[in-house]
C-alpha positions as CSV (number, residue, x, y, z in Angstrom):
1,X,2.0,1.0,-6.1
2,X,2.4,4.9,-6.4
3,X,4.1,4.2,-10.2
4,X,0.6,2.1,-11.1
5,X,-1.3,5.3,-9.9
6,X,0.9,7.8,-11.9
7,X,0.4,5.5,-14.7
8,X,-3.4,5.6,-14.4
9,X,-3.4,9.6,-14.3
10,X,-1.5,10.2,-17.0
11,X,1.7,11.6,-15.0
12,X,3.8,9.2,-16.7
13,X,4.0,9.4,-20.5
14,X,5.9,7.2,-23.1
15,X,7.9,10.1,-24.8
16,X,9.7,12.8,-23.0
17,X,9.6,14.3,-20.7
18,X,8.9,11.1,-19.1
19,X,7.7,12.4,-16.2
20,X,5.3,15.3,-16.4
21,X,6.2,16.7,-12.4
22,X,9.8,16.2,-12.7
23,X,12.0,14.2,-10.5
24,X,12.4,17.2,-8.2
25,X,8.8,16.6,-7.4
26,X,8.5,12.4,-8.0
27,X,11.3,11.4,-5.6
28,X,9.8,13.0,-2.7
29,X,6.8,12.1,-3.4
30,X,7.8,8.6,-3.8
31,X,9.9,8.1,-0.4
32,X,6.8,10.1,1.5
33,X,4.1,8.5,0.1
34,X,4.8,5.0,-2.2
35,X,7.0,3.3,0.5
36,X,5.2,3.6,3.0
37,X,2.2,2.7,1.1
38,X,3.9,-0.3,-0.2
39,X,4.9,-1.5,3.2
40,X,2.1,-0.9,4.5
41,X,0.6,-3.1,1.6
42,X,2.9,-6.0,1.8
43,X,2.5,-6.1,5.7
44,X,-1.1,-6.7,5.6
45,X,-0.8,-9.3,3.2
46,X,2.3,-11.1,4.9
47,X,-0.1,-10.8,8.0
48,X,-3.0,-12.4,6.0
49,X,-0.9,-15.4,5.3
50,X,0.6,-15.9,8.2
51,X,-3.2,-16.1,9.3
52,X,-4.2,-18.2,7.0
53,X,-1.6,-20.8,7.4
54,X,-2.2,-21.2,11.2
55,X,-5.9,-21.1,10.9
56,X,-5.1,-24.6,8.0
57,X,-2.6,-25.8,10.5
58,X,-5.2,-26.2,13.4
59,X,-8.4,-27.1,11.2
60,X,-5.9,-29.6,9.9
61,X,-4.9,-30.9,13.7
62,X,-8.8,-30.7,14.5
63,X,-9.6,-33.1,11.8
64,X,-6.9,-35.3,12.3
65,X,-8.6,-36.2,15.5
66,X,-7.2,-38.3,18.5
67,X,-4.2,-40.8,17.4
68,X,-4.9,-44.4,17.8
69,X,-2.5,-46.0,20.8
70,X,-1.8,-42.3,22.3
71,X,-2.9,-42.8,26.3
């Protein structure tokens, strides 16, 4: 996620130096700032999901409706 951003700002260029900050200044930057953004990222989606799938599972339960022969 933090690479895309870089990317968009022009920090990253395709001839050297590659990076314009260095990798004295990227690798911080990246462990403070891109991994938590990215968990934080993929956690809400694996969260939205997860949602998802049981709000299916009990619309899917709800329709089913009451078995025929169940007492």
């Amino acid at each position: 996620m933090l690479a895309v951003e870089h990317l968009a700002h022009g920090e990253v260029v395709p001839y050297p130096p590659f990076l314009t900050a260095g990798l004295s200044k990227v690798i911080p930057e990246m462990l403070t700032v891109g991994v938590p953004m990215t968990v934080c990222t993929v956690g809400l989606w694996s969260a939205m999901v997860f949602l998802d799938l049981r709000l299916n599972i009990s619309d899917k339960v709800k329709a089913a409706g009451p078995r025929l022969g169940h007492v």
